[in-house]
Structures are given as structure tokens and as C-alpha cells.
C-alpha positions as CSV (number, residue, x, y, z in Angstrom):
1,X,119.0,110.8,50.9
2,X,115.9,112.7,51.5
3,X,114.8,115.3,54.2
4,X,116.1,115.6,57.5
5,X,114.1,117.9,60.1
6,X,115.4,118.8,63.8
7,X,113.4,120.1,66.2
8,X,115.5,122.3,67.5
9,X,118.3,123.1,65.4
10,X,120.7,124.3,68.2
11,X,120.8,121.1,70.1
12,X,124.3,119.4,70.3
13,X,122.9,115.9,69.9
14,X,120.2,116.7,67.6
15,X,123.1,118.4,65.5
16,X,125.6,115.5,66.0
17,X,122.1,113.1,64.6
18,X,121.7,115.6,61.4
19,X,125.6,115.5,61.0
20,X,125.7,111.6,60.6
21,X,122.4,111.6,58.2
22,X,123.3,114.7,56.5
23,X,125.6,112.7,53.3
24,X,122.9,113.4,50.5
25,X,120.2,114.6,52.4
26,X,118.7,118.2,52.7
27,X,118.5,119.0,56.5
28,X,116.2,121.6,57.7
29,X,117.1,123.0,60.9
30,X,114.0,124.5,62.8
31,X,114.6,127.2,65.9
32,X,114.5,130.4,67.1
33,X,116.5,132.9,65.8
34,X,116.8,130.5,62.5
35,X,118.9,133.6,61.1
36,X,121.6,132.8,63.7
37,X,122.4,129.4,62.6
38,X,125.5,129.7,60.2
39,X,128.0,127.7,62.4
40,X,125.3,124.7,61.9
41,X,124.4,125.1,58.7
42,X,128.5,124.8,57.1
43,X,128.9,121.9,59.7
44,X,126.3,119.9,58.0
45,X,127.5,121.3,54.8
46,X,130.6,120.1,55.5
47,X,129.3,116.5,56.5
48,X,127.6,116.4,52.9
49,X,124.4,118.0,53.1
50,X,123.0,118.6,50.1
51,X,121.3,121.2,51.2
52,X,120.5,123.3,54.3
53,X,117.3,124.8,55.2
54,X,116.1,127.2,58.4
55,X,113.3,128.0,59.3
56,X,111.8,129.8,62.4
57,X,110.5,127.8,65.2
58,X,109.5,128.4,68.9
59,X,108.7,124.8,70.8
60,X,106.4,126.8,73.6
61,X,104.5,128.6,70.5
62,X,101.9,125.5,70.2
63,X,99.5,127.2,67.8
64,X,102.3,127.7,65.1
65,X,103.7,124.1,65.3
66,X,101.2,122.8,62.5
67,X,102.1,125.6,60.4
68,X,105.7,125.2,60.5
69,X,105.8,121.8,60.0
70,X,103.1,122.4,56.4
71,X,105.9,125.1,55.5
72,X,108.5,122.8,55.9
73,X,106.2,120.0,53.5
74,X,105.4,122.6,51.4
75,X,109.0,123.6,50.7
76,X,110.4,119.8,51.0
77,X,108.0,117.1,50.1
78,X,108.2,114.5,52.5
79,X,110.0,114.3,55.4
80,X,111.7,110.8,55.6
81,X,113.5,111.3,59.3
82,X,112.2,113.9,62.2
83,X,114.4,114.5,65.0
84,X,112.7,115.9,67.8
85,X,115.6,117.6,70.1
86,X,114.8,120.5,71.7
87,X,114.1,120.9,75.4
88,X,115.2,122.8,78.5
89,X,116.7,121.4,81.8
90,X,115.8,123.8,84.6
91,X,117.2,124.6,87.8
92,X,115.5,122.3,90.4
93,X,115.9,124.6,92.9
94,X,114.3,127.8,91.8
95,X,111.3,125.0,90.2
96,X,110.7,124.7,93.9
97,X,110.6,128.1,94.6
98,X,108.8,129.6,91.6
99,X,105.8,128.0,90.2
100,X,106.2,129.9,86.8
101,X,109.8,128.5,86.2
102,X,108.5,124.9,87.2
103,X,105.7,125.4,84.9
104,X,108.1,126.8,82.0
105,X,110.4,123.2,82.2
106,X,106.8,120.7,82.3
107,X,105.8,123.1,79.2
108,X,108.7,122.8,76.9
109,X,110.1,119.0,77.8
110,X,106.1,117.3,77.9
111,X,103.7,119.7,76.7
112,X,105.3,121.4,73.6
113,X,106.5,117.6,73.0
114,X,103.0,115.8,72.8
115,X,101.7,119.0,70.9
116,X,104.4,118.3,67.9
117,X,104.3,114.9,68.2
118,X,100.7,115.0,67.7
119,X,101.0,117.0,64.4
120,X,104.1,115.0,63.4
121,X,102.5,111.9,63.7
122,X,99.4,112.9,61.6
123,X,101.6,114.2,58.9
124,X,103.5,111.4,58.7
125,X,100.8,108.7,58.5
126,X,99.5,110.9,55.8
127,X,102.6,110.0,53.8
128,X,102.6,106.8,55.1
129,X,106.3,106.4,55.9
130,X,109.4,108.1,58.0
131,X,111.2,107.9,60.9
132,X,110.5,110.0,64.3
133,X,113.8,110.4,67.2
134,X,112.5,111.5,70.8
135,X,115.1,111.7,73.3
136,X,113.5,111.2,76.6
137,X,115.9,110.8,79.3
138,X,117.2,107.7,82.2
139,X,115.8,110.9,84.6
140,X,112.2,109.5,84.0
141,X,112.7,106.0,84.0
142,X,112.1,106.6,88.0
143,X,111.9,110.5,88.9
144,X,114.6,111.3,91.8
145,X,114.3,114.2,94.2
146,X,117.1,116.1,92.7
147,X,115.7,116.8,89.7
148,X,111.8,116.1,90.0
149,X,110.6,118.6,88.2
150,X,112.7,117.7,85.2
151,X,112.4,113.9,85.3
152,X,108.8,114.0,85.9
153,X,108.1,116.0,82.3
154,X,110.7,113.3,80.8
155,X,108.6,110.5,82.6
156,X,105.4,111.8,80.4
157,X,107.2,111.9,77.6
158,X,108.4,108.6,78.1
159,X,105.2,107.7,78.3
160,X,104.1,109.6,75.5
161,X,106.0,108.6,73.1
162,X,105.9,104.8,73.8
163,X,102.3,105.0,73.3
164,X,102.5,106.7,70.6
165,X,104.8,104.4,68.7
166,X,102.4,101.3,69.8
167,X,99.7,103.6,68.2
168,X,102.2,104.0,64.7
169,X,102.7,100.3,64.4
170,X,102.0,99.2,61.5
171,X,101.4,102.6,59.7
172,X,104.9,102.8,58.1
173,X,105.9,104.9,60.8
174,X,108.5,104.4,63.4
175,X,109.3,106.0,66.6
176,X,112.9,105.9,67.9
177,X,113.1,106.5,71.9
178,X,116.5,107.5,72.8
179,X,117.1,107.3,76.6
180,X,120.6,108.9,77.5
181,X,122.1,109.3,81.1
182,X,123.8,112.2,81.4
183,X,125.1,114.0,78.7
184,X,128.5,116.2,79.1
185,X,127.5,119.2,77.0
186,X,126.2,122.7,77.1
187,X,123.2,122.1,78.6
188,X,125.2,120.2,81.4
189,X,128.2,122.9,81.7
190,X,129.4,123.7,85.5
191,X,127.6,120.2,86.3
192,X,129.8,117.2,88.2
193,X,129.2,114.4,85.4
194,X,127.3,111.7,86.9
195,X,128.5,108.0,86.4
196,X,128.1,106.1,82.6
197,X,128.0,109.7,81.2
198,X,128.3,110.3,77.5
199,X,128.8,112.8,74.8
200,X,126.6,114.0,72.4
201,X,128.7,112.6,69.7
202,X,128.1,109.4,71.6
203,X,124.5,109.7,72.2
204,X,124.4,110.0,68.3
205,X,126.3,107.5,67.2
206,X,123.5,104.9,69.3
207,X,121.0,106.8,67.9
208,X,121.9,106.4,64.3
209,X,122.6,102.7,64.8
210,X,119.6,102.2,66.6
211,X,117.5,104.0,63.9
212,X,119.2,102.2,61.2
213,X,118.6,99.0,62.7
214,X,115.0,99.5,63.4
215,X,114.8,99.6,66.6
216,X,112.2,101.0,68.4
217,X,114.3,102.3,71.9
218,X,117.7,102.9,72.9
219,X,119.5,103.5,75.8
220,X,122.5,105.7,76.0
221,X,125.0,103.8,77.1
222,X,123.3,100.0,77.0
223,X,124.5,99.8,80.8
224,X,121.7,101.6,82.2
225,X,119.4,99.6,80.9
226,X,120.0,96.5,83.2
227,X,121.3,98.9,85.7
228,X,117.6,100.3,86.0
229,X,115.7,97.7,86.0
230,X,117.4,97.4,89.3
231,X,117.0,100.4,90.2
232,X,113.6,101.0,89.9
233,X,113.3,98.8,92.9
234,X,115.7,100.3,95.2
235,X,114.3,101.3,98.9
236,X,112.3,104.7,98.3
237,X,114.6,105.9,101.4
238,X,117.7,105.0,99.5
239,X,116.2,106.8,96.3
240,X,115.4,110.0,97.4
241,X,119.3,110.2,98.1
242,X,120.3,109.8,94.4
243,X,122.1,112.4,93.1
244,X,121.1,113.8,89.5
């Protein structure tokens, strides 16, 4: 029961998250082109939505996130769960070619991040309660060459949000960090899956259990959790090998 918000109302895990909270719940599914989202809106119908909302939201637009999210209060009342899920992975190649394109993936995966977060957070203390999903990503937990430009703006996140969910303790806020490896899904399509890979479905499925349980980070799967802590130490020379 209660409201549901994702950030980013395309986003096959995001969607997969609002599809296993949905059962009594009103879900409002915030992104562009809002009008387009009729597949999503009867799949979450289907999974017992009470209701489904859209509304219109850009991520890179920073001086409308505060008004979208007041829109979505005024309409709702509280928000009770916020999945933040939107983001962009690049092309590391052209990153390094074209500073714009670089620019465009830091923007949208750290600095449209800490700009919602930021307005999220304050909203929610305000109410005094709710949960907040960030998916940052095992490409930050130590940047590799073959996608730096991504794993560096998941790194800041990373850092981001765990500072951030220090700063909500004890507010009646948590902060659910969700680190995946890669995910075999849209974003990924044409891509070689990389070892302990998972599907959205799956990254859900930890992500609901995790939040449920109260758990302040997951990793998606648990493998690559011990499996980095090792890693982070492996011979820079060896690193810079690593595939994506």
C-alpha cells in the first residue's frame, strides 16, 4: 500500500521494482514522453496497481526536479518508496573522443542524481518516513579502463548516496544502494554478457528483498561482493586489462 515513484519510468529494473510493490499501491511513473507509457502502465495494472500515474520528467532538466517531485506530493500525499532508476550508459569510445558526449553520461548518472537526491531527501525528512532505491553499479566499486567514463559517474554516486544514507540515519529515512554487475537488458543489447550477469527481473527480486529487510546495500548477485573486495586490490597492470 501507498505511493510508489520511479525515476525514470522506462527503466526495465526500475519497472520490474514497481511491478513487485505495485499490489495495492498507486505507482507514479515519472519520464519523458510520460504520454508514451501505456505498455507500463497495464503491466503494473496488471500486477495490482491500484492506480497508475505519469507524469513528465527530464533527469538532465535540474531546475524542474523540485517541481515535479511537489506535483507528484501535491497529487499523492506522501511518498512511502522512491525508486531512483534512470540513467544512461554511454559509448566509451566516442566519451574519449567528444568531450560533450563524456560530459552528457557524468551529467545524467552523477549530476542529475545528487540534484534529485538532494530534493528527495529534503522532502522526505519533511514527512519523516519512506524508502529511497539508488542503483549504482559494481563499475564504480573500482573504475576500469573500458568504461571509465561511465564507472567514474557510478563511483560518485556510490559515494553519494552512501553519504547520504549516513546523513538519513535516524530520520525515518532509508536509503537502499543496489550494486548490480551487468545487467542483460536493453541498455546492454549487442553487448557480450560479462561473468555473474543478471536480469532485471533478477536485480529486482534482490532489491525488493533487500528493501524489505532493511537493508541498507545490496549487491546484485551476492558473489561480487567478496569477489571485489579482492578485486579492488588486483595489480593496476592487470586492471587496466579488465573488460567491462
Amino acid at each position: 500500500m501507498g505511493t510508489v515513484l520511479v525515476l525514470g519510468g522506462r527503466s526495465e529494473i526500475g519497472l520490474e521494482v514497481a511491478r513487485r510493490l505495485a499490489p495495492g499501491s498507486t505507482v507514479v511513473l515519472a519520464a519523458r514522453r510520460h504520454t508514451d507509457l501505456d505498455d507500463e502502465e497495464k503491466a503494473l495494472l496488471d500486477a495490482g496497481a491500484a492506480a497508475v500515474d505519469r507524469v513528465e520528467f527530464d533527469a538532465d532538466d535540474l531546475a524542474r526536479h523540485r517541481a515535479v517531485l511537489d506535483s507528484v506530493v501535491a497529487a499523492h500525499g506522501r511518498l512511502d518508496t522512491v525508486v531512483v532508476a534512470f540513467g544512461i550508459l554511454g559509448e566509451q569510445a566516442r566519451a574519449e573522443r567528444e568531450v560533450e558526449h563524456a560530459l552528457a553520461v557524468v551529467h545524467t548518472d552523477y549530476v542529475a542524481h545528487v540534484a534529485v537526491l538532494t530534493h528527495l531527501a529534503q522532502v522526505l525528512r519533511a514527512q519523516g518516513s519512506g524508502d529511497l532505491v539508488v542503483f549504482s553499479s559494481v563499475a564504480g566499486a573500482r573504475v576500469r579502463r573500458a568504461n571509465y567514463v561511465y564507472g567514474s559517474a557510478k563511483a560518485g554516486l556510490d559515494g553519494f548516496a552512501s553519504g547520504l544514507a549516513d546523513a538519513l540515519h535516524g530520520t525515518g529515512v532509508r536509503l537502499l544502494l543496489v550494486r548490480p554487475g551487468f545487467v542483460v537488458g536493453r541498455m546492454t543489447e549487442g553487448m557480450a554478457p560479462a561473468p555473474f550477469s543478471s536480469t532485471p527481473a533478477q536485480v529486482a527480486e534482490a532489491t525488493v528483498r533487500a528493501l524489505r529487510a532493511g537493508r541498507g546495500e545490496v549487491w546484485v548477485p551476492g558473489v561480487l561482493r567478496p569477489l571485489f573486495g579482492v578485486l579492488r586490490h588486483a595489480p593496476r597492470a592487470l586492471w587496466r586489462r579488465m573488460p567491462r
